[in-house]
Each structure stands twice: as C-alpha cells, then as structure tokens.
C-alpha positions as a Python dict, from the first residue, in 0.01 Angstrom:
ca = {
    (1, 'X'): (0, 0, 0),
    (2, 'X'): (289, 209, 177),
    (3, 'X'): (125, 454, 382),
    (4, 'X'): (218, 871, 270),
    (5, 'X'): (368, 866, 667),
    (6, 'X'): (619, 570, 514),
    (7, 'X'): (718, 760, 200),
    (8, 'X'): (761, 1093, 402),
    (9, 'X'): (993, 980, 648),
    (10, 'X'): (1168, 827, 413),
    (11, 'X'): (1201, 1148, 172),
    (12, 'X'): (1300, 1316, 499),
    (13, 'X'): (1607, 1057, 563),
    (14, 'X'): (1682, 1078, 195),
    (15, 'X'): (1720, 1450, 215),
    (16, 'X'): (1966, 1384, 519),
    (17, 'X'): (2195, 1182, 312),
    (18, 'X'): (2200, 1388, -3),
    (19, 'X'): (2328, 1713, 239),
    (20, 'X'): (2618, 1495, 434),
    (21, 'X'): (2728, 1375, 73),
    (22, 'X'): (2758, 1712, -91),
    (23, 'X'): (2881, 1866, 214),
    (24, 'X'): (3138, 1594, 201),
    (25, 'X'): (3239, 1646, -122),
    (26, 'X'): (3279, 2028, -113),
    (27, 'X'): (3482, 2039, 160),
    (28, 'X'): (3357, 2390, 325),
    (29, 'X'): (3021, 2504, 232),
    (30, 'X'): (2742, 2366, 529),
    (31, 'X'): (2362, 2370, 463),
    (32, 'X'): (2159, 2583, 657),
    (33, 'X'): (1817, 2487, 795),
    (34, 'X'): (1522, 2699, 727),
    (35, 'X'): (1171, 2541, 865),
    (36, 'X'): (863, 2677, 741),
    (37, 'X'): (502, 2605, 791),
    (38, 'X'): (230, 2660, 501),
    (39, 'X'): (-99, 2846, 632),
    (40, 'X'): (-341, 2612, 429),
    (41, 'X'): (-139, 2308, 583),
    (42, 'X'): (155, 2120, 616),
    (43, 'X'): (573, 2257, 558),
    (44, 'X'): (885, 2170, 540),
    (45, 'X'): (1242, 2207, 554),
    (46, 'X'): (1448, 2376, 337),
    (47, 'X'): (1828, 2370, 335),
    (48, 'X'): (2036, 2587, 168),
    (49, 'X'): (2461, 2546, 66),
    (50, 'X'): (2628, 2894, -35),
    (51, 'X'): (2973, 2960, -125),
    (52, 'X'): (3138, 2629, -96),
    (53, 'X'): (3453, 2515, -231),
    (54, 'X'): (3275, 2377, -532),
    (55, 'X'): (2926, 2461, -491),
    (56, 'X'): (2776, 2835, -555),
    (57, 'X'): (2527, 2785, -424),
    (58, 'X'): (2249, 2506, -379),
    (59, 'X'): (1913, 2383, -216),
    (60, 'X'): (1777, 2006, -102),
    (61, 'X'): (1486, 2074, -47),
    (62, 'X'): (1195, 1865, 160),
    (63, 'X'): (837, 1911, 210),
    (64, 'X'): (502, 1796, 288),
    (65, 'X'): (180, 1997, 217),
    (66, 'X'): (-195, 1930, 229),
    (67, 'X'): (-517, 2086, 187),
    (68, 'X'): (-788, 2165, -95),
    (69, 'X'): (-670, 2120, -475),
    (70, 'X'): (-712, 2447, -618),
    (71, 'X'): (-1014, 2431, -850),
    (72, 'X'): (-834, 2604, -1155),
    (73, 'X'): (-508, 2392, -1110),
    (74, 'X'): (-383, 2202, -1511),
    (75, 'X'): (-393, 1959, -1664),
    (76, 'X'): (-29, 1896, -1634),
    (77, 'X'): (-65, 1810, -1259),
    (78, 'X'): (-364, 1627, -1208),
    (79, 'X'): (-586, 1366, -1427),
    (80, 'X'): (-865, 1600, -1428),
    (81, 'X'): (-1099, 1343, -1569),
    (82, 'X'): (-1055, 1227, -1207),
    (83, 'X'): (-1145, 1541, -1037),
    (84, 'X'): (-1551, 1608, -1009),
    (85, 'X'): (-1543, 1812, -679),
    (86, 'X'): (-1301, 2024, -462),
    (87, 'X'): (-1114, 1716, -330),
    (88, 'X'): (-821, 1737, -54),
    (89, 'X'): (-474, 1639, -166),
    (90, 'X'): (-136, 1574, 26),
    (91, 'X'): (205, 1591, -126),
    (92, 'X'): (529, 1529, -28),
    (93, 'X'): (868, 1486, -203),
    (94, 'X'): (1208, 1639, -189),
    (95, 'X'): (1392, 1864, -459),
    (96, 'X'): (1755, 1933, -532),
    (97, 'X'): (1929, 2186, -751),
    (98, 'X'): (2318, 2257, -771),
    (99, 'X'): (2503, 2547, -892),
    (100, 'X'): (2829, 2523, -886),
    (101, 'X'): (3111, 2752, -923),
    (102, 'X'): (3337, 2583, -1187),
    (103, 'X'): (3202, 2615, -1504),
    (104, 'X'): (3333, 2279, -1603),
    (105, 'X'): (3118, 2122, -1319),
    (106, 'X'): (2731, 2101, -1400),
    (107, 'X'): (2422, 2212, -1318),
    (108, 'X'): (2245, 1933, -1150),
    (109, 'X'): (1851, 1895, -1058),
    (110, 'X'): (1630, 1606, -911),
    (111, 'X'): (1281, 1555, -763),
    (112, 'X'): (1132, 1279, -659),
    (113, 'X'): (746, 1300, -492),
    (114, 'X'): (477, 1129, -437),
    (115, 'X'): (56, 1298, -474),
    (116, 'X'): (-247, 1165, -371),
    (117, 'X'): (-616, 1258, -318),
    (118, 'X'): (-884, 1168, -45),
    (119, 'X'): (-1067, 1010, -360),
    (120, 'X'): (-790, 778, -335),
    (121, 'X'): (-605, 895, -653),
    (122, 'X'): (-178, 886, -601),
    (123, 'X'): (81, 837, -818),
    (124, 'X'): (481, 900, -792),
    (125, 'X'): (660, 1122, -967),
    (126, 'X'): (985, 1215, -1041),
    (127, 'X'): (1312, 1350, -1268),
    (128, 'X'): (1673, 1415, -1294),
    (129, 'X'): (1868, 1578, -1523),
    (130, 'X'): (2230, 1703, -1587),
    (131, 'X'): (2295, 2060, -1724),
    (132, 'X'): (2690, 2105, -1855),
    (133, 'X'): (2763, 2437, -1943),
    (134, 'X'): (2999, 2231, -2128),
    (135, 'X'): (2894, 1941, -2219),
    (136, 'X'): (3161, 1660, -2210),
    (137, 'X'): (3101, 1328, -2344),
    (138, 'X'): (3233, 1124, -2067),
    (139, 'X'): (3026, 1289, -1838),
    (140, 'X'): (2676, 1256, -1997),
    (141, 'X'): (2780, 877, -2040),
    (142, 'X'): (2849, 829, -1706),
    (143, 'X'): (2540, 1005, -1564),
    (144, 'X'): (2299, 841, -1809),
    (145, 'X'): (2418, 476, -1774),
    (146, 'X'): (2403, 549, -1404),
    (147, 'X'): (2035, 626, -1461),
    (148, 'X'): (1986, 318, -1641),
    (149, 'X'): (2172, 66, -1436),
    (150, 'X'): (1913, 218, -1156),
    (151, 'X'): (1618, 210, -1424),
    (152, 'X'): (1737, -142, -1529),
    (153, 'X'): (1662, -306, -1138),
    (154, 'X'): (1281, -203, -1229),
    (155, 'X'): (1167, -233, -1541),
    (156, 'X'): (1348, -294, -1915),
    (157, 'X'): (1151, -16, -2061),
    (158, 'X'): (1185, 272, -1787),
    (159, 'X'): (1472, 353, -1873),
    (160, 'X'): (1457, 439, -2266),
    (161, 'X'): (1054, 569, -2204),
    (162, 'X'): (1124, 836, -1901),
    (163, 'X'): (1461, 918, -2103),
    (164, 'X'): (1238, 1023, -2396),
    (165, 'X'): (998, 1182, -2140),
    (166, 'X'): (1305, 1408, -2019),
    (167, 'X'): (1395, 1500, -2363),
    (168, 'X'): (1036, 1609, -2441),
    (169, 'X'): (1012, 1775, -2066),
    (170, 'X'): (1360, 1939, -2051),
    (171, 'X'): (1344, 2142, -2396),
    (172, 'X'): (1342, 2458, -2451),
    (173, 'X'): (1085, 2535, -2714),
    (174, 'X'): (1160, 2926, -2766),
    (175, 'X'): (1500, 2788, -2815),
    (176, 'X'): (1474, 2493, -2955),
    (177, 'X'): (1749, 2342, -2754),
    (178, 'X'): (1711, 2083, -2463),
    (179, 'X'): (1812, 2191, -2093),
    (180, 'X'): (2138, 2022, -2128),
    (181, 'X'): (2185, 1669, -2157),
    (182, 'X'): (1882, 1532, -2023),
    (183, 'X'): (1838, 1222, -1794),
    (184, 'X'): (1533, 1050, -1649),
    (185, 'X'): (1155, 1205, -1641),
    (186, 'X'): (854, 1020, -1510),
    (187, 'X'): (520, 1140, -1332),
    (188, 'X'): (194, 1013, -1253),
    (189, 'X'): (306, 658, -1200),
    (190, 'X'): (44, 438, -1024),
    (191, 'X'): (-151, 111, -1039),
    (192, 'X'): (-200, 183, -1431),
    (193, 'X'): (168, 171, -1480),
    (194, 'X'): (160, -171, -1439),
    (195, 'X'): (307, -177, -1104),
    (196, 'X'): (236, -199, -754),
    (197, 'X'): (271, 120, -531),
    (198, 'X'): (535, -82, -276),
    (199, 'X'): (712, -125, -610),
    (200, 'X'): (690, 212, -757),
    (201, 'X'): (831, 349, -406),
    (202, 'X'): (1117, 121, -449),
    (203, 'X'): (1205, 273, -823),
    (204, 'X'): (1159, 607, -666),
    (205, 'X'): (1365, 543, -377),
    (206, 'X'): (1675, 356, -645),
    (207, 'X'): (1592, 691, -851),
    (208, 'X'): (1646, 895, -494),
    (209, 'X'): (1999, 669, -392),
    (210, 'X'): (2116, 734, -736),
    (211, 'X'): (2170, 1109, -690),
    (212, 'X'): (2459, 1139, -437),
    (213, 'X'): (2700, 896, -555),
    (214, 'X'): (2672, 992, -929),
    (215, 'X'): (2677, 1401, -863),
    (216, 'X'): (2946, 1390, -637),
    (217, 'X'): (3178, 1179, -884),
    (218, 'X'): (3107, 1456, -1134),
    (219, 'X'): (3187, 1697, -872),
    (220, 'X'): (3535, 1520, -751),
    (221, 'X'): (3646, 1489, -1149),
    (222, 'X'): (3570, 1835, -1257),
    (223, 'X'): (3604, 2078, -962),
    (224, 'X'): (4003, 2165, -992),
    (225, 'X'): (3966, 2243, -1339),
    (226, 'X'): (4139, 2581, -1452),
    (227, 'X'): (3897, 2842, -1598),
    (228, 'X'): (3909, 3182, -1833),
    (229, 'X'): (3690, 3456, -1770),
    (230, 'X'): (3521, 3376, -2095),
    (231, 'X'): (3429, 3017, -1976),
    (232, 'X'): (3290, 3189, -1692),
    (233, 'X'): (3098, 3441, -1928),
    (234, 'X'): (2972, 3097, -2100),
    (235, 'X'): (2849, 2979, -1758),
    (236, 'X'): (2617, 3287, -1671),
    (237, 'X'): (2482, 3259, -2066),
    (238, 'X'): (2397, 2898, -1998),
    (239, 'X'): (2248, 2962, -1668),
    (240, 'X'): (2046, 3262, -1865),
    (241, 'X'): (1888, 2936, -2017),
    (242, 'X'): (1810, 2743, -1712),
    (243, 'X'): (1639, 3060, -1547),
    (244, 'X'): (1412, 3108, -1886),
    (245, 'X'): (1316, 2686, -1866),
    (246, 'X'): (1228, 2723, -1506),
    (247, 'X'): (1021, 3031, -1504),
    (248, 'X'): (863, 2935, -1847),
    (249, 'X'): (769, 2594, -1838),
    (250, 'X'): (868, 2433, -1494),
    (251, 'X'): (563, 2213, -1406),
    (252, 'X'): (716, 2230, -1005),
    (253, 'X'): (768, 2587, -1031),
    (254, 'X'): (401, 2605, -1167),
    (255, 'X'): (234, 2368, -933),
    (256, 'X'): (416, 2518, -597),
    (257, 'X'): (328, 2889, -683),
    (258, 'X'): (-56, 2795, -763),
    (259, 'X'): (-126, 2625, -446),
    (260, 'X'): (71, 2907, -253),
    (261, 'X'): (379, 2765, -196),
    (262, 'X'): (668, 2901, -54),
    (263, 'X'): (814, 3136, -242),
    (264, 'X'): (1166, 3130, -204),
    (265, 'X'): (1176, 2760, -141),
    (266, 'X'): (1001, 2746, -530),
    (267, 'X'): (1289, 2983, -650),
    (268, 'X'): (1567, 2802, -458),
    (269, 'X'): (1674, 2680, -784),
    (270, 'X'): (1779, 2967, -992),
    (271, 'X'): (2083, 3061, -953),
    (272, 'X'): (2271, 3362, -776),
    (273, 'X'): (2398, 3505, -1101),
    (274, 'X'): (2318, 3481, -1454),
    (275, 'X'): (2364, 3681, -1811),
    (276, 'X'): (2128, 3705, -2120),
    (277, 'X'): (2356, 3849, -2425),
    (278, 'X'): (2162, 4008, -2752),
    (279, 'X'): (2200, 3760, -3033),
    (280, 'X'): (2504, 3548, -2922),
    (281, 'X'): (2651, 3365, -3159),
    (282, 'X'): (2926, 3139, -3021),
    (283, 'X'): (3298, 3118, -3226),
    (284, 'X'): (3304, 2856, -3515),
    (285, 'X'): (3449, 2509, -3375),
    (286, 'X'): (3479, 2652, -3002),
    (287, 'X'): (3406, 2459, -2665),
    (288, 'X'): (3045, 2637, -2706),
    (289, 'X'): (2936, 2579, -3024),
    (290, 'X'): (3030, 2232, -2977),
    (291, 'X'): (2808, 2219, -2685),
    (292, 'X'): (2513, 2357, -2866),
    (293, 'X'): (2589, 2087, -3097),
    (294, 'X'): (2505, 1858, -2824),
    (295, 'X'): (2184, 2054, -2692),
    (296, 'X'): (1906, 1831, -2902),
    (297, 'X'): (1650, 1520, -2816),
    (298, 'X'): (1734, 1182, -2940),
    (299, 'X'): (2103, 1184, -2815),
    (300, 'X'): (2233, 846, -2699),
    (301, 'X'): (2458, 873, -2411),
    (302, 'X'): (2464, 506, -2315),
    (303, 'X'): (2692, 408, -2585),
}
C-alpha cells in the first residue's frame, strides 16, 4: 500500500508543475506563496496568480491536515457506517481553480485527494470540470476526450461512470442547469472499487498530469479573442452561477469549513468579481441562450 508520506510528496510536486505550466502559458502573472499551519494539525501551501495576461485571477492549492473527525461531520464525506468512535483522520490533496479574464476562456477546477482513518479506512478522491461562459463545442470535445483517453489507461468504465457522477455532482438544482460542461467526478475509491490502492494512486496521479496540458491548450486557443462589454456582462452572470454552486452545495467547501479549515484558502475559488441580474432572460438565438442550451446532464462530448 503507498504510504500517505508517498502520495503527499507527490501532490506537493504535482502542485509544482501545474504553477510553472500556467505561469508559462500566461506570460506575466507569478504565483505567490502563502504557508499556513492549521492549529488542530497539519497545513499547507497555498499559491495564488492575480492579474495575468490571461488569468484573473487563480489558486493551486496544496495541503495536508490531520487530527480528530468532527463527530457531526455528513454523510457526504465519510462512510459513517464505518465510524463508531471519534477516530483520527489525515488528508491531503491539492485543488485548482482558474478565472480568467477573457470571457471566451473558461472557468477551470480540479481536485484530486486522498482520506484515511487510524481505523484504517482511505479512499481517493477526485474531479475536474470545465465551466465556458460560452460554451463552444470544440472545446468541451477536446477536454472530455482528454479525460477519457486518461480514464481509458485505467479502467473501460471510469470514464462514462465518474462522467455521470460529474453531471449529477456539478448541477445546479435551484437552477436546474449543470456547472458548465462537466468532466470527470469520483470519490471514495478504495479496495471496494475493485482496485488496488498502488493502482488507484496511479489513476489519480493520470487524472492529476491531465490538468496542465489540456487547460493550457484551452488557454493558448482562446486567450486573444476580441470581446464586447456585453460578453463581459455574460461572464460576471455566469460566474454569479459558479459562486451560488460553490457556496450551496460544494462538498470541499463544506468539508474544509467544518473541520476549521482555512478560510481563505476554502474561498480561493470564487472569483474576484461577479453579477446576479433579476430575472435574466438571454436574447432569442444569441451566444447565451445557446449556451444555456448546452447547460444539461446527459450531453455527449466525446463524439
């Protein structure tokens, strides 16, 4: 079994890479370092890109916490069947989210992690999904077959089950709309997956190697593109809806602030600006009501 000192160092070398790729590919903006310690134990590192040439602004975030599970923590984080007592846990993972500046470039997030107990409970978790304010086709076909080329190495069925997953996780119920166009969501993996936890940490880490080359693509194809004020307008409505998703029903968001997290690392990924409007309907047969269109589970963007 790889040891949670293994998987750490290794989340800590993939968070290295992902920063010299995006710094790369902006051109201008440089993270900044910010290390913080957590009272009840552990830290981490966050890093934070502002006012680049293409992103906004942006966080890759690492950490690595311990200490005792909160006794009223959900469902939705731990098998609770497999909680009797106050039990010690350790986590570790890193966590990415991208705003950029060009409306016509999107929204990115990811998080990989890995959980375990001193009861010897663990399992890997994990996610990444693409937000368009504008959602072109290309794009989402691009990003998803990237996924599933990566899913593919692993397992036949990862691919179309943790898609589903991230259409079912990434919705927007008070909305009914999805995120954007979805991508990959899978948590809890372990030995009842079917699957060893040497090779679990090896889908994680194809699922962690994926990010950088596939983001940055987007990035390089999209960034020069000319804008309106009222595509920019359409960007702070769509990032209205990313703010309501990750303060609503965010299971990271959740878990972080009920085990007394760090604050603003937690927040790191809303964005610096954003705009709710009263009832907006978008202009028959515009840009935006075509992406709307596009905004619902079940799509197939590997075709």
């Amino acid at each position: 079994m790889t040891s949670k000192g293994q998987i750490t160092n290794w989340f800590l070398s993939l968070q290295d890479s992902i920063c010299s790729a995006l710094e790369q590919e902006d051109g201008k903006g440089k993270f900044e370092e910010d290390n913080w310690l957590r009272k009840e134990g552990g830290g981490g590192r966050t890093r934070i890109i502002q006012n680049g040439n293409v992103i906004e602004k942006g966080g890759v975030l690492f950490s690595a916490v311990h200490g005792k599970l909160p006794q009223k923590i959900g469902d939705d984080f731990i098998l609770s069947r497999e909680v009797s007592e106050i039990q010690h846990f350790y986590a570790t993972g890193v966590s990415i989210v991208i705003h950029p500046k060009n409306p016509f470039v999107p929204i990115v997030h990811m998080n990989v992690r890995y959980f375990e107990m001193d009861n010897g409970v663990w399992w890997f978790g994990g996610g990444i999904d693409l937000t368009p304010h504008y959602v072109d086709e290309e794009d989402a076909l691009f990003f998803h077959n990237a996924l599933k080329t990566a899913c593919d190495k692993h397992h036949p069925n990862y691919y179309h089950d943790f898609k589903n997953r991230a259409d079912d996780y990434f919705y927007i119920p008070h909305r009914n709309e999805t995120r954007g166009v979805g991508g990959i969501f899978f948590d809890k993996l372990n030995e009842k997956s079917g699957a060893t936890n040497e090779q679990l940490f090896e889908f994680v880490k194809e699922v962690g190697n994926t990010f950088a080359p596939t983001y940055t693509a987007l990035m390089n194809k999209n960034k020069s593109k000319s804008f309106t004020e009222e595509n920019k307008y359409w960007q702070l409505l769509r990032r209205g809806r990313y703010v309501e998703f990750n303060l609503v029903y965010d299971l990271g968001t959740k878990f972080g602030l009920e085990t007394n997290g760090r604050t603003e690392s937690i927040l790191m990924s809303l964005p610096e600006t954003a705009s709710w409007a009263y009832n907006y309907i978008p202009v028959l047969n515009s840009p935006e009501e075509k992406t709307l269109s596009f905004l619902k589970k079940n799509m197939d963007w590997t075709t």
